[in-house]
C-alpha positions, -999 to +999 in steps of 0.1 A: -309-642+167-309-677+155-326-689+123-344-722+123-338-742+089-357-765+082-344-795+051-322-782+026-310-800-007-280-789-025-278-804-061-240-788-068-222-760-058-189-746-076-159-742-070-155-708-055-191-706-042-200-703-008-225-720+012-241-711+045-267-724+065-275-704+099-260-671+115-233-651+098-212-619+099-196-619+066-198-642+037-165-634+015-155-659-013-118-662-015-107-671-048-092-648-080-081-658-115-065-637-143-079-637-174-056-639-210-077-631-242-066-618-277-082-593-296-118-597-302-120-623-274-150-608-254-168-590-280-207-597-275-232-588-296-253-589-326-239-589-364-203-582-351-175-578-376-142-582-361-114-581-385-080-592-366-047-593-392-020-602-364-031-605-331-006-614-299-016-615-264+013-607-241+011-631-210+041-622-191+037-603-154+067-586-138+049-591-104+050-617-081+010-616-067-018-595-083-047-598-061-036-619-026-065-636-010-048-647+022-054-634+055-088-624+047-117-632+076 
């Protein structure tokens, strides 16, 4: 059944969002990224004490594609 939309404003959208105005099946975003952090990177929290004497974050990746986002619908 359609939906009747009245005025819309966007202000910004991102990069990888997804914007949709009126009937839909399936909304699916179709972006990835890979993430490299060291030690300690992501630690959240209050009064945290991270003590890091050598730290090396190992970048290389044997494979050729870690999460493929073509041929999705």
């Amino acid at each position: 059944m359609p939906g009747i939309v009245g005025a819309i404003q966007i202000i910004s959208i991102g990069s990888s969002a997804v914007l949709h105005v009126g009937d839909c099946f399936a909304v699916q975003p179709t972006s990835s990224t890979k993430t490299f952090a060291g030690a300690g990177s992501f630690n959240t929290g209050n009064g945290l004490f991270v003590e890091n004497h050598q730290s090396a974050t190992n970048t290389w990746d044997s494979d050729q594609f870690d999460q493929p986002t073509g041929g999705l619908f």
